[in-house]
C-alpha positions as CSV (number, residue, x, y, z in Angstrom):
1,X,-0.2,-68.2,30.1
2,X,1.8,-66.4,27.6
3,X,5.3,-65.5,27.9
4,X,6.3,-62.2,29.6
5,X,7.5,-61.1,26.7
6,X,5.0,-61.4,24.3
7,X,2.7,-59.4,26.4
8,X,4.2,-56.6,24.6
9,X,4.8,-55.0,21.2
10,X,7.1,-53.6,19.6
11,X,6.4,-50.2,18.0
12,X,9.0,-49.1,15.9
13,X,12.5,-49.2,16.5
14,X,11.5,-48.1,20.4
15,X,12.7,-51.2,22.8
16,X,10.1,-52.7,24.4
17,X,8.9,-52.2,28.1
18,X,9.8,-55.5,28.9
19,X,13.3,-55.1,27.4
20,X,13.4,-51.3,29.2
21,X,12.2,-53.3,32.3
22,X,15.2,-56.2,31.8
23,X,17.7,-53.4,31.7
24,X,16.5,-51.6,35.0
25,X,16.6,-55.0,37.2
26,X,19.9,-55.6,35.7
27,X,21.1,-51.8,36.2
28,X,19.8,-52.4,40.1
29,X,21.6,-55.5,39.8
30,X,24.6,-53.5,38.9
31,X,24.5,-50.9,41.3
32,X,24.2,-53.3,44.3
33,X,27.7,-55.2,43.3
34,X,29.0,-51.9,43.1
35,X,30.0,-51.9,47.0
36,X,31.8,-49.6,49.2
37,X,35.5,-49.2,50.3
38,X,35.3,-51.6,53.3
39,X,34.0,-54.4,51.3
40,X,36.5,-54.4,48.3
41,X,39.0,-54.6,51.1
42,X,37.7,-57.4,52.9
43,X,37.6,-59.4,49.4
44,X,41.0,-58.2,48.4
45,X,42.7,-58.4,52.3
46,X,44.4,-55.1,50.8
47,X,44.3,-51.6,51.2
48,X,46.5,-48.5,49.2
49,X,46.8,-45.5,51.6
50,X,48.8,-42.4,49.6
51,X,51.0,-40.6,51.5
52,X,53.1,-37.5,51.4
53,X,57.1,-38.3,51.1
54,X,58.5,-35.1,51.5
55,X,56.3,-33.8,54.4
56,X,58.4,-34.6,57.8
57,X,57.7,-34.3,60.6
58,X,54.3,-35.2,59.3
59,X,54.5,-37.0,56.7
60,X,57.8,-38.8,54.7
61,X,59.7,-41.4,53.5
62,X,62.9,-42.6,55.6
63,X,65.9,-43.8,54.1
64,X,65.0,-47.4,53.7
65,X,62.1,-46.4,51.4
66,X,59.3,-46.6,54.9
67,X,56.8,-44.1,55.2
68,X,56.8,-42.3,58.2
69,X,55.6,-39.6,60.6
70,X,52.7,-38.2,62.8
71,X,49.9,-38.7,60.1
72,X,51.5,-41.9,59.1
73,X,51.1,-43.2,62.4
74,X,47.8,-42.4,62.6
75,X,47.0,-43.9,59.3
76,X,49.0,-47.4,60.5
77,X,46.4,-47.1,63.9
78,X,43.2,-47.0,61.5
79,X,44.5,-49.7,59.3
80,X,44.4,-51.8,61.9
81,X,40.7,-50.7,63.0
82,X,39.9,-51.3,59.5
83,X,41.1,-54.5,59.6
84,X,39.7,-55.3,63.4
85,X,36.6,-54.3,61.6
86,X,36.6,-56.8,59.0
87,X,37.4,-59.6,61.0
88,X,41.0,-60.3,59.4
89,X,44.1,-61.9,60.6
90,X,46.0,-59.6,58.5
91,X,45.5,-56.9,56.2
92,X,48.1,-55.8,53.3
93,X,49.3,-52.0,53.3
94,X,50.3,-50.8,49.8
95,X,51.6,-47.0,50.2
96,X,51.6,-44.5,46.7
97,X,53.5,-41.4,47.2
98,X,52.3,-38.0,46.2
99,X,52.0,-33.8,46.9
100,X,48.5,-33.1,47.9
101,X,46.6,-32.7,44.4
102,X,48.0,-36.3,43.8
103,X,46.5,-37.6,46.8
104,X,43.0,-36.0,46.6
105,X,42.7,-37.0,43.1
106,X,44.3,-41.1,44.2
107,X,41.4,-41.2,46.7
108,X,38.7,-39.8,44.5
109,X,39.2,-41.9,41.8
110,X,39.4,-44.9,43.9
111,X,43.1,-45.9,43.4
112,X,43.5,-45.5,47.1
113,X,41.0,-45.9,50.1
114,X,42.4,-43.3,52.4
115,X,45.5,-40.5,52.0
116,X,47.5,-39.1,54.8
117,X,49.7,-36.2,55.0
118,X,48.8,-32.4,55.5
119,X,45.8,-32.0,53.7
120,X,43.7,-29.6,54.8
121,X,39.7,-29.9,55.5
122,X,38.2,-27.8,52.4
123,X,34.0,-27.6,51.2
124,X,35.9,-26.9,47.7
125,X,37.7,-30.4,48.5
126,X,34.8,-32.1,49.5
127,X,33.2,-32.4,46.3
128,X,35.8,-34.9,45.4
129,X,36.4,-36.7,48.3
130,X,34.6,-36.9,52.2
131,X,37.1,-36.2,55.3
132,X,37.8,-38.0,58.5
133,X,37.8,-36.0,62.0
134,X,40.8,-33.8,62.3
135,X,43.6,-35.2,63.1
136,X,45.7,-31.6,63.5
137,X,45.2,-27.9,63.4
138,X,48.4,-25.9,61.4
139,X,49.1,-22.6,60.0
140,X,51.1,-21.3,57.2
141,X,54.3,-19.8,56.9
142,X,57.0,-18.6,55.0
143,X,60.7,-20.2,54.8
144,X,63.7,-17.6,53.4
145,X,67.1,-18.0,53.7
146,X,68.5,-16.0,56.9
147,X,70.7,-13.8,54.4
148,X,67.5,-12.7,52.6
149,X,67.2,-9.5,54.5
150,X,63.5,-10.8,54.2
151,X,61.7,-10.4,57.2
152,X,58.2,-9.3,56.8
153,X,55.5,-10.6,53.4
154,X,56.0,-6.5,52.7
155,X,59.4,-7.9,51.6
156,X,58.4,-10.2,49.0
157,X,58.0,-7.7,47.0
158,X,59.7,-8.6,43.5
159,X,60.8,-11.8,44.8
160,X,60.2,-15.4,43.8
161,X,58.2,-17.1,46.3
162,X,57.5,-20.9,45.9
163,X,54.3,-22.6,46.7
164,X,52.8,-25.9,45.7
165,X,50.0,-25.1,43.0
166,X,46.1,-26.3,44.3
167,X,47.0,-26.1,47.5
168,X,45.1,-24.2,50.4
169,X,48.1,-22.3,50.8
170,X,48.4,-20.9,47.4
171,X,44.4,-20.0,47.4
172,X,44.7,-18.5,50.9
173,X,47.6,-16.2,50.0
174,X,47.0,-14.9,46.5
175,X,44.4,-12.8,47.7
176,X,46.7,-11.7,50.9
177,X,49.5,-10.3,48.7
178,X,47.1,-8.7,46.3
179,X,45.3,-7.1,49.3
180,X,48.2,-5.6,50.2
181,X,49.9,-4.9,46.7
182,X,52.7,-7.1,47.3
183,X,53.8,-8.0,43.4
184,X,55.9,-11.2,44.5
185,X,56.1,-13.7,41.6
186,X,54.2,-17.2,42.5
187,X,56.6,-20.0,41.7
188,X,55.4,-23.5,41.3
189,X,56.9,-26.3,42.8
190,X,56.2,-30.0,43.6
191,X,56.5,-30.1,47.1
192,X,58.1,-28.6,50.2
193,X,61.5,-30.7,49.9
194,X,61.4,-29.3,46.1
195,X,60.9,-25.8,47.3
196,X,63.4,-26.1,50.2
197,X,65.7,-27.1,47.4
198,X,65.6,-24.4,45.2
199,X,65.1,-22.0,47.9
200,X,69.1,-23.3,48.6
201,X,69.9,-23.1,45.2
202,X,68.7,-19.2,45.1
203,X,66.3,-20.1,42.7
204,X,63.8,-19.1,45.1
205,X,63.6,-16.1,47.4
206,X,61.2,-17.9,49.7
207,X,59.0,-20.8,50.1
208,X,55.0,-20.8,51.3
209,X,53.8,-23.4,53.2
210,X,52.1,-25.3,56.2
211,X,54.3,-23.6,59.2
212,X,55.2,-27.4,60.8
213,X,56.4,-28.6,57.3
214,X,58.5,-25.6,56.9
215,X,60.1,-26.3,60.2
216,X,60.4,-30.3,58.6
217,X,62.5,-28.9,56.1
218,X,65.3,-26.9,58.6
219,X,65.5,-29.8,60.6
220,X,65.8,-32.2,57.4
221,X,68.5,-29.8,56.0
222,X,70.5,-30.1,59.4
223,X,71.5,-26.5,59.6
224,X,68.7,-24.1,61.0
225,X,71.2,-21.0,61.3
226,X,71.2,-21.1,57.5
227,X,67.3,-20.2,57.5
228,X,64.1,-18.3,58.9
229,X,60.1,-18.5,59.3
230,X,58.9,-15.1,58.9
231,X,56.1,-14.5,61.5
232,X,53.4,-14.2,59.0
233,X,50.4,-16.4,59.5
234,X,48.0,-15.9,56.8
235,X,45.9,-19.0,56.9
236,X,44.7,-22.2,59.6
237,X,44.7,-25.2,58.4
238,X,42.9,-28.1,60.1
239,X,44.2,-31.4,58.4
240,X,42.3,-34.5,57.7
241,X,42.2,-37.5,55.9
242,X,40.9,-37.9,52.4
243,X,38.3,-40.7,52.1
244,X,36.1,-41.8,49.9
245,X,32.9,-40.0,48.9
246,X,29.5,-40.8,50.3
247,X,31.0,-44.0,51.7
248,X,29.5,-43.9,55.3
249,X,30.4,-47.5,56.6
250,X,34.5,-46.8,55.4
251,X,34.1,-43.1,56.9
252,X,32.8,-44.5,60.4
253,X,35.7,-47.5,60.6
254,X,38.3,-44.8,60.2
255,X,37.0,-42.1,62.7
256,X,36.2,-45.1,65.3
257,X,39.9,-45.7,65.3
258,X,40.9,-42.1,65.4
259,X,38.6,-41.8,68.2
260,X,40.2,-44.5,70.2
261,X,43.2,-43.3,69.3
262,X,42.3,-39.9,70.9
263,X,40.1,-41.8,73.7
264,X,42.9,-43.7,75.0
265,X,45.6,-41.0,74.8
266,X,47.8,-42.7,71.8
267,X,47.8,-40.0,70.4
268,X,49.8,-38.0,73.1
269,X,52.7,-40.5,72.4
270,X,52.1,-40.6,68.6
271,X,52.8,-36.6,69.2
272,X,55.9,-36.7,71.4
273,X,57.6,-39.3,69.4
274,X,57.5,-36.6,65.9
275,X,57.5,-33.7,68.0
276,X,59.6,-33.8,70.9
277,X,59.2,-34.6,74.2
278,X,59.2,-31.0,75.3
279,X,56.3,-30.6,72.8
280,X,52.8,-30.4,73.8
281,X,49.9,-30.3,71.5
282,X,48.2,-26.3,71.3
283,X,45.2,-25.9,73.2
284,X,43.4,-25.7,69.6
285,X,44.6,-29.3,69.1
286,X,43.8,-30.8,72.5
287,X,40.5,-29.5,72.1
288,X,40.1,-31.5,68.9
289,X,41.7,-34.6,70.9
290,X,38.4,-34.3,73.2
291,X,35.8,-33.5,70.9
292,X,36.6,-36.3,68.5
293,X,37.5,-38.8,71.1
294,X,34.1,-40.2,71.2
295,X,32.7,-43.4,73.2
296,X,31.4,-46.3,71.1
């Protein structure tokens, strides 16, 4: 019998079936090594998870460099599903910090497996990355120093109002103010701390953002008589994490340990310890605890 190879000509410069043959098997090849999430942790006993440091209650870094808060907590709990998953004795964190653009785009490009922090559920979002379950339901707000004489988004007319650029909060209220004619000047900033910042320095006139990580900011700052949260919701936001996309298996490990986390009522004391103990989830929220608390 001949050899495979010469069972075929060569007609011009045109490769050969054979060769054209070669290079599929060897594409197949390729594209079963390339493997999902879960597995490239199991062979590397790592994962990166990017987080929000200037995001508390939610989301931050404490003073010895740790991240922290609600969503980090519930990030640490499906770590260690991941890793229960896998079958490993231990499994390496590595956290990279950024605003949410930063994250999306971490996640997306595969420099991180998951991200945690206030990112809100989007379709626009989920043709970078896929989404866990909820893990919280928020509006947004807007933070002005109590001085302002600011009390309504009617007010912001001709002011400087900060938001964080590609975020839902900007897309949600652009077409707010324009509905209503309010000509306030969209300042960008990199993140809530940022705005909170400048919002001190009267740089700003007032800062747009998730109403809890507004709140973050007062209590960061230490003096709440110095500021106010207008009453304006113009958007809900129902936060999840950022996974990778079309990456079933990695998907399911994370929202099986979300749901045991809601399941066996973790979550009530992830809450209190960020919230307060005087805090209780919304009805909203508890509904969310339920629904995605399924059985195995």
């Amino acid at each position: 019998m001949r050899p495979l190879l010469r069972c075929f000509r060569r007609s011009g410069s045109r490769a050969s079936p054979a060769l054209a043959l070669l290079a599929w098997v060897a594409g197949a090849g390729d594209a079963v090594a390339d493997t999902g999430a879960l597995d490239r942790v199991g062979a590397a006993k790592s994962i990166t998870v990017a987080y929000d440091p200037n995001a508390y209650p939610l989301s931050f870094k404490d003073a010895d460099g740790t991240p922290r808060g609600y969503s980090v907590d519930l990030c640490r709990r499906i770590v260690a599903g991941v890793q229960k998953t896998l079958g490993l004795e231990a499994l390496e964190v590595a956290w990279i910090e950024g605003n949410t653009p930063r994250r999306v785009a971490a996640v997306a490009n595969g420099e991180a497996q998951i991200e945690c922090g206030t990112t809100t559920m989007t379709l626009a979002r989920q043709r970078q990355v896929d989404f866990s379950n909820v893990v919280f339901i928020e509006s947004g707000g807007i933070l002005t120093r109590a001085d302002s004489g600011i009390r309504a988004l009617e007010d912001l007319g001709g002011k400087k109002l900060g938001v964080i650029p590609e975020t839902t909060t900007e897309r949600r209220l652009r077409p707010v103010l324009e509905e209503r004619l309010i000509n306030a000047q969209l300042v960008p900033i990199r993140d809530a701390r940022d705005g909170r910042e400048q919002l001190v320095a009267g740089e700003l006139d007032a800062l747009a953002g998730d109403r809890l990580v507004l709140i973050g900011q007062v209590a960061e700052a230490g003096r709440a008589e110095d500021f106010a949260i207008l009453d304006a919701d113009f958007s809900v936001e129902p936060y999840a994490f950022s996974v990778p996309r079309n990456d079933a298996d990695f998907r399911l490990a994370v929202n099986t340990a979300l749901a045991q986390v809601y399941r066996t009522r973790e979550v009530d004391r992830i809450f209190e310890r960020w919230f307060g103990e005087d805090s209780e989830p919304t009805t909203l929220l508890e509904t969310v605890y339920f629904i995605y608390g399924f059985a195995d």
